[in-house]
C-alpha positions as a printed NumPy array, in Angstrom:
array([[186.337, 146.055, -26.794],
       [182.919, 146.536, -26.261],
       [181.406, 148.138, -22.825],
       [179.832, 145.275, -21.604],
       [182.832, 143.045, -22.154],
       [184.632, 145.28 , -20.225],
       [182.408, 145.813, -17.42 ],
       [183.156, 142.07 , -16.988],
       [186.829, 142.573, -17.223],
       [186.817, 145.05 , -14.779],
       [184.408, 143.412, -11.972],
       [187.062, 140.049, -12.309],
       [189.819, 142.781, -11.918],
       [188.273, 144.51 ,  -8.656],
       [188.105, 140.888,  -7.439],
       [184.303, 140.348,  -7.703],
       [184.19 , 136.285,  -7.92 ],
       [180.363, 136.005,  -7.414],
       [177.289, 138.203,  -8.881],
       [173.36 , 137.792,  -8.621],
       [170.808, 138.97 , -10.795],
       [168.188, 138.882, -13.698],
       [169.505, 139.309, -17.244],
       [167.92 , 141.446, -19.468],
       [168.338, 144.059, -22.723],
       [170.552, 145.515, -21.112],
       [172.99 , 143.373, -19.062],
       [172.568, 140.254, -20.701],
       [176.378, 140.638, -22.912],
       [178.1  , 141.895, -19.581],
       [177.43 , 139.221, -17.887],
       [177.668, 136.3  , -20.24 ],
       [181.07 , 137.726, -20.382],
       [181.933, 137.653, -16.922],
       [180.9  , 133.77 , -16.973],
       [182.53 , 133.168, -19.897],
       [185.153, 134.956, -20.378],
       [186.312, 135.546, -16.445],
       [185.006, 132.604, -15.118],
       [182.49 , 134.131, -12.34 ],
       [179.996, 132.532, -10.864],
       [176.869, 133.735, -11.546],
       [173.619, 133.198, -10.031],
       [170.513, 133.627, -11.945],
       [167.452, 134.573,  -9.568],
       [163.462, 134.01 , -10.856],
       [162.865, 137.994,  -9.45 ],
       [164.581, 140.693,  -9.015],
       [164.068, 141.031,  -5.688],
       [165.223, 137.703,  -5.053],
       [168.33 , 138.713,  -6.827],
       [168.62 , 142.171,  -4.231],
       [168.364, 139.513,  -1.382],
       [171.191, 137.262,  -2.307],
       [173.084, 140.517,  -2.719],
       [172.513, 141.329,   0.659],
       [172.656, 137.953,   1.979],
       [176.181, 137.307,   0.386],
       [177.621, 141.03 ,   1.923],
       [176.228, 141.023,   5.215],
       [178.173, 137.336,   5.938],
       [181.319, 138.023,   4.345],
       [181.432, 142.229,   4.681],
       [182.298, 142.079,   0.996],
       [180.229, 143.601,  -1.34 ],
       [176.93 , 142.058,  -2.906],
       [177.062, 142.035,  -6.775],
       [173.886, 142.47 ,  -8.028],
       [172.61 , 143.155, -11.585],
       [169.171, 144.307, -13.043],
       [167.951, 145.428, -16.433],
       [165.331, 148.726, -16.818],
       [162.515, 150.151, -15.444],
       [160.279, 147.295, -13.221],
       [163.531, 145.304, -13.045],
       [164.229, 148.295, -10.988],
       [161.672, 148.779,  -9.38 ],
       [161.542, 145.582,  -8.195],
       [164.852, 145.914,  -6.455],
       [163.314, 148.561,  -3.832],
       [162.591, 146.667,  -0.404],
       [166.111, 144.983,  -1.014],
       [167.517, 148.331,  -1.757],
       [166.339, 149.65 ,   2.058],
       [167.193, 146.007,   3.379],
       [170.424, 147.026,   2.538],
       [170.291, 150.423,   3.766],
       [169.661, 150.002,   7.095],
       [171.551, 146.909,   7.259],
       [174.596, 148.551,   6.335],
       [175.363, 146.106,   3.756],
       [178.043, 147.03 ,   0.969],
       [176.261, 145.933,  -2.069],
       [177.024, 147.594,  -5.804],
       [173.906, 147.096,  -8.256],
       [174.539, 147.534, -11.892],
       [171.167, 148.753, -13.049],
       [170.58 , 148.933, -17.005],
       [168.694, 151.962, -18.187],
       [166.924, 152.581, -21.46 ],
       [168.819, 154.013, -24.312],
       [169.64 , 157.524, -24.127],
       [168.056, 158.173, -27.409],
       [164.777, 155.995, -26.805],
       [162.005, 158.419, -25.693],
       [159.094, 155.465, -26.452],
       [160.393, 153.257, -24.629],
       [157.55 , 151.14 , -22.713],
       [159.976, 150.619, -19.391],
       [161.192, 153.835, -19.402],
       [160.986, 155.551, -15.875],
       [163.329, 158.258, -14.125],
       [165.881, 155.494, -12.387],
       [167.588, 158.105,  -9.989],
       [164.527, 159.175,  -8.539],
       [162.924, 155.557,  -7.657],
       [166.835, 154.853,  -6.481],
       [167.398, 158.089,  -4.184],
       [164.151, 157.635,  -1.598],
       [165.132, 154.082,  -0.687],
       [168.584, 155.722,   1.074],
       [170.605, 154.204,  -1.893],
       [173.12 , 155.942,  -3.345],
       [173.265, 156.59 ,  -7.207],
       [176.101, 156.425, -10.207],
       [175.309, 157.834, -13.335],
       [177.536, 155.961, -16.569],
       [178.219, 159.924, -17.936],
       [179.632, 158.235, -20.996],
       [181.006, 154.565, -22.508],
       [184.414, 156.135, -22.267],
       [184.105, 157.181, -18.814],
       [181.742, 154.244, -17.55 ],
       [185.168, 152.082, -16.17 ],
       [185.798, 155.122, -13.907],
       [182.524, 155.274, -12.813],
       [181.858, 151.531, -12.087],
       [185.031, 152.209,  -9.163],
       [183.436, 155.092,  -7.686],
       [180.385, 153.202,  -7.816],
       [181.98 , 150.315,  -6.15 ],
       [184.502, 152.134,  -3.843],
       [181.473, 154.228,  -2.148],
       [179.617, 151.22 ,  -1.248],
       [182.612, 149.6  ,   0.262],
       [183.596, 152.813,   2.268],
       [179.721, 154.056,   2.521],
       [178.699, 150.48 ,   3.529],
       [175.809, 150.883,   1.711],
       [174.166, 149.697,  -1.967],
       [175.222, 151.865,  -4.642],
       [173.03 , 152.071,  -7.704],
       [175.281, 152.077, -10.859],
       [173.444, 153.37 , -14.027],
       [173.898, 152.055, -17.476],
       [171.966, 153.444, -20.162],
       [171.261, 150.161, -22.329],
       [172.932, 151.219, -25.706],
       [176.19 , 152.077, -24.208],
       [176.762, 148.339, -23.579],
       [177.848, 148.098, -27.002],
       [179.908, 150.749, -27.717],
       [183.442, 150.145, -28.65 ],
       [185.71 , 151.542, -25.622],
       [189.29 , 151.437, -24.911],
       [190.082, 149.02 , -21.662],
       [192.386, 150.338, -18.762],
       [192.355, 149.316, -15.057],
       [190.908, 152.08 , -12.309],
       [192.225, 151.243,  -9.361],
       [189.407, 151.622,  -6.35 ],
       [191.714, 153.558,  -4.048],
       [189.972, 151.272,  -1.089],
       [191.557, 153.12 ,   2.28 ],
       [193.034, 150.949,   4.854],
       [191.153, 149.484,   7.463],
       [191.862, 151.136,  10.946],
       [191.081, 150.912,  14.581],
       [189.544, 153.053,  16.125],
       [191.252, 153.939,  19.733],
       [189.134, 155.662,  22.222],
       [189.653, 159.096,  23.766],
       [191.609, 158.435,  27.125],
       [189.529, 161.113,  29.053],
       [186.062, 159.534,  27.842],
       [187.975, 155.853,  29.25 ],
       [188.272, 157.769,  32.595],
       [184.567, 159.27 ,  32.814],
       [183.152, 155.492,  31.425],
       [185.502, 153.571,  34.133],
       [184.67 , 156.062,  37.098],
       [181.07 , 155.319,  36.693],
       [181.811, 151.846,  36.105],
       [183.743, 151.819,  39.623],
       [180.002, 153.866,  41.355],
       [177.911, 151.057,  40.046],
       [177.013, 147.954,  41.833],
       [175.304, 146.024,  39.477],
       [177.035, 146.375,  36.467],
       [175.684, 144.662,  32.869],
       [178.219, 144.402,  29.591],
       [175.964, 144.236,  26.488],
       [178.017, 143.157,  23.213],
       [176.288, 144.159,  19.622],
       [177.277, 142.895,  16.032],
       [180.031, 145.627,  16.63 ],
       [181.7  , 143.252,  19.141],
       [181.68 , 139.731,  17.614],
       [185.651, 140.007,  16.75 ],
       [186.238, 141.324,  20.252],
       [184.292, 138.228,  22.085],
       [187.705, 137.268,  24.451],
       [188.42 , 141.621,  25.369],
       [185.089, 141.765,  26.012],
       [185.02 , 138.789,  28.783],
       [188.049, 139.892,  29.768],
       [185.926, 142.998,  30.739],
       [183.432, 141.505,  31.767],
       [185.357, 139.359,  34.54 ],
       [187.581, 142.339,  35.805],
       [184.492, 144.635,  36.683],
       [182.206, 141.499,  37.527],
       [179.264, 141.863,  34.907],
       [176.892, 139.088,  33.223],
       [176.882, 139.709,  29.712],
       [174.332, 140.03 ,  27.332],
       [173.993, 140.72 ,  24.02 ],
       [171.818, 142.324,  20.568],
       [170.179, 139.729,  18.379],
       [172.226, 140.104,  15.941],
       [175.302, 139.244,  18.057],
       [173.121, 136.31 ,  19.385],
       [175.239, 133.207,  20.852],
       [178.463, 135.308,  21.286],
       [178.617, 134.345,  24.829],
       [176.871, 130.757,  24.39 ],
       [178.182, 128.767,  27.219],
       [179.549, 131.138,  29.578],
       [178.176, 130.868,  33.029],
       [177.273, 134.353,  33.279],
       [175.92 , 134.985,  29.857],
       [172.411, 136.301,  29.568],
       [171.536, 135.336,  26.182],
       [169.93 , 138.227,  24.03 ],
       [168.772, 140.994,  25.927],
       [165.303, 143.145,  25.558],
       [161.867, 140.675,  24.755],
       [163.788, 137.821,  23.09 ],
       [165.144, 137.164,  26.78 ],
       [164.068, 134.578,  29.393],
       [162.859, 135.783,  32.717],
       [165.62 , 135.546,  34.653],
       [167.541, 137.653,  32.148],
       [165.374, 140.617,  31.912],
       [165.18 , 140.669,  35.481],
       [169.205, 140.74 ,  35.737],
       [169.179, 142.902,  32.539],
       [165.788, 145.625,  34.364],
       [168.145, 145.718,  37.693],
       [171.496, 146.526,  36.548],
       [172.125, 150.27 ,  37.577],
       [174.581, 150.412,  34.704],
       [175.013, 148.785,  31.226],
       [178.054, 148.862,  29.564],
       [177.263, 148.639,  25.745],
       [179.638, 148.062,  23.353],
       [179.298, 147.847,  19.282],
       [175.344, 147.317,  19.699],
       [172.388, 148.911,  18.228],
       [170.298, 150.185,  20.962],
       [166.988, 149.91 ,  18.768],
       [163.457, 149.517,  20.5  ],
       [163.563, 145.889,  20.64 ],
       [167.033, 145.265,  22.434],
       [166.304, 148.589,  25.011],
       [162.274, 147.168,  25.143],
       [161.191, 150.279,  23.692],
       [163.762, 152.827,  25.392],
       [163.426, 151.444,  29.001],
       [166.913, 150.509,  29.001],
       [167.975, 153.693,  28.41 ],
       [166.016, 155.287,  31.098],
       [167.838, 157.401,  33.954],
       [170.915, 158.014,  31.579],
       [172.501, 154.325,  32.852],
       [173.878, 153.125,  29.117],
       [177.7  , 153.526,  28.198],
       [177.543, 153.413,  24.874],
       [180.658, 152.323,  23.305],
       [180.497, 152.415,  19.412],
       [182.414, 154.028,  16.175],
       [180.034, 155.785,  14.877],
       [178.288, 158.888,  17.246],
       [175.154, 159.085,  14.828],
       [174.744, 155.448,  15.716],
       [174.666, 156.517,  20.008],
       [170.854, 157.521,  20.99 ],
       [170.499, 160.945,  22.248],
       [169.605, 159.319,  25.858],
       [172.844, 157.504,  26.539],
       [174.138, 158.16 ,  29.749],
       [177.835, 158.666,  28.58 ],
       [179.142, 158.051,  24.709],
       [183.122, 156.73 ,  23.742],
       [184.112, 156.255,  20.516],
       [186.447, 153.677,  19.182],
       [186.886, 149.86 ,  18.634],
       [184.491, 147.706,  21.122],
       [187.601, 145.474,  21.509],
       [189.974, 148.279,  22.085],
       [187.478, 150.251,  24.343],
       [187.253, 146.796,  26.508],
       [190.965, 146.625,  26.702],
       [191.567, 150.496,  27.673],
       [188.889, 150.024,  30.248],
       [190.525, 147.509,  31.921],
       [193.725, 149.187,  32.03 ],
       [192.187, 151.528,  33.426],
       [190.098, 149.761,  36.187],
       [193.657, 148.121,  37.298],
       [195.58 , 151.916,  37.439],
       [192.928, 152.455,  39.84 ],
       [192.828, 149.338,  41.92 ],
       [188.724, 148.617,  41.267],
       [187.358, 145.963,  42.959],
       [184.809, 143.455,  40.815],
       [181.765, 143.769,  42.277],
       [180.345, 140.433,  43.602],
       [176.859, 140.575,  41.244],
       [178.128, 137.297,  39.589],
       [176.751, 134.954,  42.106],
       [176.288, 131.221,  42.155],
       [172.63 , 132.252,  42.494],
       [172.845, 134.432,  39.339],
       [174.74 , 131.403,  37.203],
       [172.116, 129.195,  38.435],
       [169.235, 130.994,  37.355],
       [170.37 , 131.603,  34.018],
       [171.344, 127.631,  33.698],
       [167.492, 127.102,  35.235],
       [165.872, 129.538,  32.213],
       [166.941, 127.352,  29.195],
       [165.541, 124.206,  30.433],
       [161.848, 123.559,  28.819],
       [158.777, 123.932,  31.052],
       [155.301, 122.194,  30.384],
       [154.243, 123.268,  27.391],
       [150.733, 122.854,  26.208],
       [148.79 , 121.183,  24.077],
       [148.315, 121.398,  20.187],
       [145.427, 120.678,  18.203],
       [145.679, 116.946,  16.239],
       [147.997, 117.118,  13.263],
       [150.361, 119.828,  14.456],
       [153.315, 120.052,  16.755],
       [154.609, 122.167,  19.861],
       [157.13 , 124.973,  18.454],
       [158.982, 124.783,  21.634],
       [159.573, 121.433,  21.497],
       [160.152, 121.098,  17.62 ],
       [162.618, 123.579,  17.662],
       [164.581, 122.402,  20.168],
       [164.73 , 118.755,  18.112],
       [165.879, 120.199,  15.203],
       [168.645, 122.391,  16.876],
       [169.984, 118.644,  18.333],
       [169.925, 117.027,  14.541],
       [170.592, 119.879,  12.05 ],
       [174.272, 119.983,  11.044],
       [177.017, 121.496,  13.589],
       [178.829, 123.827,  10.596],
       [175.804, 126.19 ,  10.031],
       [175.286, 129.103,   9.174],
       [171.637, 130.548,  10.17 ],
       [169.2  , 133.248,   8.269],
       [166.111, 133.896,   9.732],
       [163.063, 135.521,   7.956],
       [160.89 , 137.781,   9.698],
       [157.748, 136.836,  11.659],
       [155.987, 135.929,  14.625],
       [157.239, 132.401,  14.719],
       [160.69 , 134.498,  15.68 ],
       [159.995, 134.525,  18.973],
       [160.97 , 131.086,  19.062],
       [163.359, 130.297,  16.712],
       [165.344, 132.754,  17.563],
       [165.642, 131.445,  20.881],
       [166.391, 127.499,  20.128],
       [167.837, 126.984,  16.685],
       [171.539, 128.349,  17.026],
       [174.485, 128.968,  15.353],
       [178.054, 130.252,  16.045],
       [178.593, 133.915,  16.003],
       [179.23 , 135.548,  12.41 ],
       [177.527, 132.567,  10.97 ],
       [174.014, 134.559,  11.477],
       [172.359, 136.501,   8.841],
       [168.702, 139.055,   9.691],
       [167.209, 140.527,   7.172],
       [164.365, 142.315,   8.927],
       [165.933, 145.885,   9.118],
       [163.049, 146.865,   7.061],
       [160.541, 145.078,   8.649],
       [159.281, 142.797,   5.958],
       [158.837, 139.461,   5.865],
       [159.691, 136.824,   2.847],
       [163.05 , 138.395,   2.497],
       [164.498, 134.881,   4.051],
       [165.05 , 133.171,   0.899],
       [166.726, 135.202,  -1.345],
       [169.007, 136.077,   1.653],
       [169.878, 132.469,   2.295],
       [170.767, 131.631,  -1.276],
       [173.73 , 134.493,  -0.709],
       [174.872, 133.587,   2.177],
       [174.814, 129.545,   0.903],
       [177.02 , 131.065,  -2.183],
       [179.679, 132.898,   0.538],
       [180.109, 130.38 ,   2.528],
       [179.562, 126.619,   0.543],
       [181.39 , 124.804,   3.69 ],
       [178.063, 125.093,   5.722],
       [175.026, 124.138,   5.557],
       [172.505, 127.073,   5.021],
       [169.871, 126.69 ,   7.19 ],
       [166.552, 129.24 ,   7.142],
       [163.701, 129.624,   9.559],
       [160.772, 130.893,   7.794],
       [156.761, 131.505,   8.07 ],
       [154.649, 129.786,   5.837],
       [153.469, 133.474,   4.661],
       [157.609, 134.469,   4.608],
       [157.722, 131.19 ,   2.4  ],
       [154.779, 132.228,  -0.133],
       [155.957, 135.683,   0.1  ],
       [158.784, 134.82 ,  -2.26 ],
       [160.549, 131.578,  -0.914],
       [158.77 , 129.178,  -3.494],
       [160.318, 130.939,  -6.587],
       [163.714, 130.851,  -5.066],
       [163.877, 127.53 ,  -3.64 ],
       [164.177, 126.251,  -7.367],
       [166.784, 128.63 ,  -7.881],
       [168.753, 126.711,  -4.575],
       [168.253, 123.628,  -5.888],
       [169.106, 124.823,  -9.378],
       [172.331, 125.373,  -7.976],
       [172.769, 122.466,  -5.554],
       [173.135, 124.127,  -2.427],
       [173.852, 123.169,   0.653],
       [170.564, 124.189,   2.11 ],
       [168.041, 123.413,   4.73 ],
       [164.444, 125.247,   4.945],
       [162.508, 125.221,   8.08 ],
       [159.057, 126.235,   7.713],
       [156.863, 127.307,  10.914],
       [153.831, 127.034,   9.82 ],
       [151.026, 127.946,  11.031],
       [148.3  , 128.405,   8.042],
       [148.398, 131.998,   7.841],
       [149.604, 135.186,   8.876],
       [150.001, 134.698,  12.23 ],
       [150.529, 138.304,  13.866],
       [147.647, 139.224,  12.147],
       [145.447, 136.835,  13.602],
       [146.778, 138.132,  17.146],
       [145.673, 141.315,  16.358],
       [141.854, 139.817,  15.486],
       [141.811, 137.374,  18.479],
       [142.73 , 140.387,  21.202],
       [140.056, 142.343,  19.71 ],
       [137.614, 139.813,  19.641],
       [137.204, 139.87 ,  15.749],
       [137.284, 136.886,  12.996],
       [140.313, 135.889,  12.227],
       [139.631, 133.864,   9.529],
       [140.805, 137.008,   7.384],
       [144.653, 136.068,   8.519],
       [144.089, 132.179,   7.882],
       [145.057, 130.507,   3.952],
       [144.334, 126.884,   2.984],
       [148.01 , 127.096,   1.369],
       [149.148, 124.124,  -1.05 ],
       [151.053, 121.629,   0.399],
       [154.613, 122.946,   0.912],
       [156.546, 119.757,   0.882],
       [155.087, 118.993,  -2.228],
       [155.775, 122.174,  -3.241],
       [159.679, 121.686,  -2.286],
       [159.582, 118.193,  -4.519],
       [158.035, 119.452,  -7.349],
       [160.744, 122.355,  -7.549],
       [163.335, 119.55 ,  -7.827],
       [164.467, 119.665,  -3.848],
       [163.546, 117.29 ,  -0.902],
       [160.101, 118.035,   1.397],
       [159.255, 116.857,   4.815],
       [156.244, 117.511,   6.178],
       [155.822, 117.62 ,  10.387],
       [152.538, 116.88 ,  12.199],
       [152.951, 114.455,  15.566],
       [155.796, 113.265,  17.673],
       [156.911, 110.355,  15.052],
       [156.63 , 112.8  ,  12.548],
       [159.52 , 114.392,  14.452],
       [161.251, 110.934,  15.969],
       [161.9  , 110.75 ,  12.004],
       [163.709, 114.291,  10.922],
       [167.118, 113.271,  11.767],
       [166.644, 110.845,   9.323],
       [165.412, 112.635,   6.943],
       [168.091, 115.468,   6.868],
       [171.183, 113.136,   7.166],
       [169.775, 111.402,   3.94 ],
       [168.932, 114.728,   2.185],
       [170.612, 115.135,  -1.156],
       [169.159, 118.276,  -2.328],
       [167.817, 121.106,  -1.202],
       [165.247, 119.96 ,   2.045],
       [162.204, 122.122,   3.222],
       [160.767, 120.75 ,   6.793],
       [157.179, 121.738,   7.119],
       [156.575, 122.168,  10.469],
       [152.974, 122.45 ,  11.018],
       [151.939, 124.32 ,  14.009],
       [149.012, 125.14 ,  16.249],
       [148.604, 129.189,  15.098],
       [147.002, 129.291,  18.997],
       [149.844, 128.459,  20.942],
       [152.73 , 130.767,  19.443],
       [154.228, 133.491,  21.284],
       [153.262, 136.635,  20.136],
       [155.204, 139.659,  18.989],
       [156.103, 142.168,  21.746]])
């Protein structure tokens, strides 16, 4: 049969169901193949890096890999900030990149692939030959499972239709395994855990299958618990739980979190924002309990390796061989501080035809649908919504490991395709939205998702115009007189809503149990009165 037919055969045969991309020269056969002759589902984005987003979107909910597929040169390149996305957010993702033909030396989109791939922290397949490309498309695929990672495969364009013999290449995928923790490193971590009075457990992404070892934990040694963002309403409920610990917390919890003389932290990232720029790390009093050591900063107090879940269960053995007492920082007091923190103060007030963010994001965490599963873009409006719109744990989805904005929508059109039983809801800026949401929103309602866009907006950039107003400058520069986005969401074949005053808002629930398409809420804001980035 021919390469590209199968290519398709063998994706369907290493159980890929679902693929994203932007046909081309030189993937266009493969994957009307895999449609039509393996019945996949694929999903056809308006750019490239749209189509890198979904990718990522689609692996970092289900831990499966991201399909994605590109033809040549600025198809490529336009993969790039979804490429480091992926990078640093550890996502397994396999892109099948076409190249020009190995005989083409005119070629207008011709451009050395491997070394646009290697800088982004990708790693990189060459297709040697037609004959061997099968073999390659498994290494390829295996390496991103096991490297957790995106793995650039590369397909010169006129192999696709060379005539090659099919066989099956198994991916040789090694089992998964627990990692159990070194018995003498349990004894060090539990005999400074017994020295320390006011003890904190923080639980990362690492920990969100562990949630019940790590209470259990928790309880025995008489710690609040706290956790990354990206582990964010693990713990949602529990008396004792802190919420998300660094400058996304409330007062009370940074002032639990700034006097615990130990924390205990297990399968979380310690990056600048959860350790508020390394002060959590200060004086060596961080346990950090992970499976990877390259992942532990160089500051941390004390280091074990192994399974958050298994760690929290060793530890506990341990505390009872030796009779520890819980210490009594779990107070009434403590619980009723914490309880205090999420109610809503006075809040101020915003200039005519826009709402309070507070208060508007509170409303629409009461009416948006219980099954949901939550991607947030980046931006200044974060500061809020990551605080009141929730979701269950697993069921939330950051792509801001790069620090880019307008990554949101792509993202949320992957994780709508892993997980059709929820609603997809994501919390954008207006800029995140121009950025590349508008494109991609017809692609969601193209495909009748299941989807819900909230849009805080506040006509412009707004960290931007922070940075103008401290310094006393115009910030005009950061302001747009962008179209009208509801329209925008109607004329792309979805629903639009548009949010100015407190009827405005009296009317949402309405609006999204009616919805039958695709809905974008436009929430406008006052660009003065949102909190700033830390």
């Amino acid at each position: 049969m021919k390469l590209h037919a199968a290519l398709a055969r063998a994706l369907a045969a290493h159980q890929v169901g679902t693929m994203f991309g932007l046909i081309g020269d030189a993937n266009l056969f493969m994957v009307h193949s895999f449609v039509h002759e393996h019945d996949g589902k694929y999903i056809g984005a308006a750019h490239e890096a749209g189509a890198m987003l979904m990718g990522f979107g689609y692996a970092d909910l289900t831990g499966r890999p991201g399909v994605v597929t590109v033809t040549h040169g600025p198809a490529l390149t336009n993969t790039l900030t979804g490429l480091v996305e992926g990078v640093r957010g550890r996502a397994p993702m396999l892109l099948i990149a076409g190249d020009t033909a190995t005989e083409s030396r005119g070629n207008i989109q011709d451009i050395a692939q491997r070394d646009v791939v290697l800088p982004t922290g990708a790693g990189f397949e060459q297709a040697r030959t037609p004959a061997s490309t099968l073999d390659d498309l498994a290494i390829a695929l295996r390496r991103a499972v096991v490297e957790r990672r995106p793995i650039v495969l590369n397909v010169p364009s006129d192999f696709m239709t060379a005539d090659v013999d099919y066989r099956e290449v198994p991916l040789r995928l090694p089992h998964e395994q627990r990692a159990l923790p070194d018995p003498v490193a349990v004894a060090e971590a539990a005999a400074r855990i017994a020295a320390a009075k006011r003890p904190v457990v923080l639980a990362g992404r690492g920990a969100l299958h562990a949630r019940a070892a790590v209470l259990r934990l928790a309880e025995r040694i008489g710690a609040p618990v706290a956790t990354t963002l990206k582990a964010r309403d693990l713990f949602r409920g529990e008396p004792f739980a802190l919420g998300i610990a660094g400058s996304l917390g409330g007062a009370a919890t940074q002032e639990i979190i700034d006097g615990a003389d130990l924390v205990l932290s297990l399968g979380a990232g310690l990056n600048g924002y959860t350790t508020k720029k390394g002060a959590l790390l200060a004086g060596g009093r961080v346990i950090a309990v992970d499976t990877r050591l390259e992942a532990v900063p160089p500051t941390a107090g004390a280091v074990v390796l192994g399974d958050a879940g298994a760690v929290a269960g060793a530890l506990v053995e341990e505390a009872d061989l030796r009779g520890m007492p819980a210490r009594p920082f779990r107070t009434p007091e403590m619980a009723a501080s914490l309880a205090a923190q999420e109610a809503m103060g006075e809040r101020p007030r915003t200039a005519p035809g826009t709402v309070d963010v507070e208060t508007a994001l509170r409303r629409l965490d009461e009416v948006l649908p219980e099954r949901r599963l939550v991607v947030s873009d980046g931006g200044r409006f974060m500061m809020e919504s990551l605080r009141f719109i929730r979701t269950e744990p697993g069921h939330f989805v950051l792509p801001a490991n790069f620090g880019s904005i307008g990554l949101g929508m792509g993202t949320a059109i992957g994780a709508a395709a892993a997980d059709p039983t929820r609603t997809a809801v994501l919390v954008t800026g207006d800029g995140g939205f121009m950025h590349g949401g508008v494109a991609e929103f017809a692609t969601a309602v193209r495909e009748g998702q299941d989807l819900i866009v909230v849009v805080c907006d506040d006509g412009g950039y707004g960290a931007e115009h922070i940075q103008f107003t401290r310094r006393g400058l115009d910030p005009a520069l950061s302001l747009f007189a962008w179209p009208d986005l509801a329209a925008l969401a109607t004329a792309a074949g979805g629903e639009g809503f548009t949010v100015r005053d407190e009827h405005d808002l009296d009317q949402v629930a309405k609006v999204i149990a009616g919805r039958e398409r695709p809905l974008l809420i436009d929430l406008r804001l006052d660009v003065e009165h949102i909190t700033p980035m830390p």
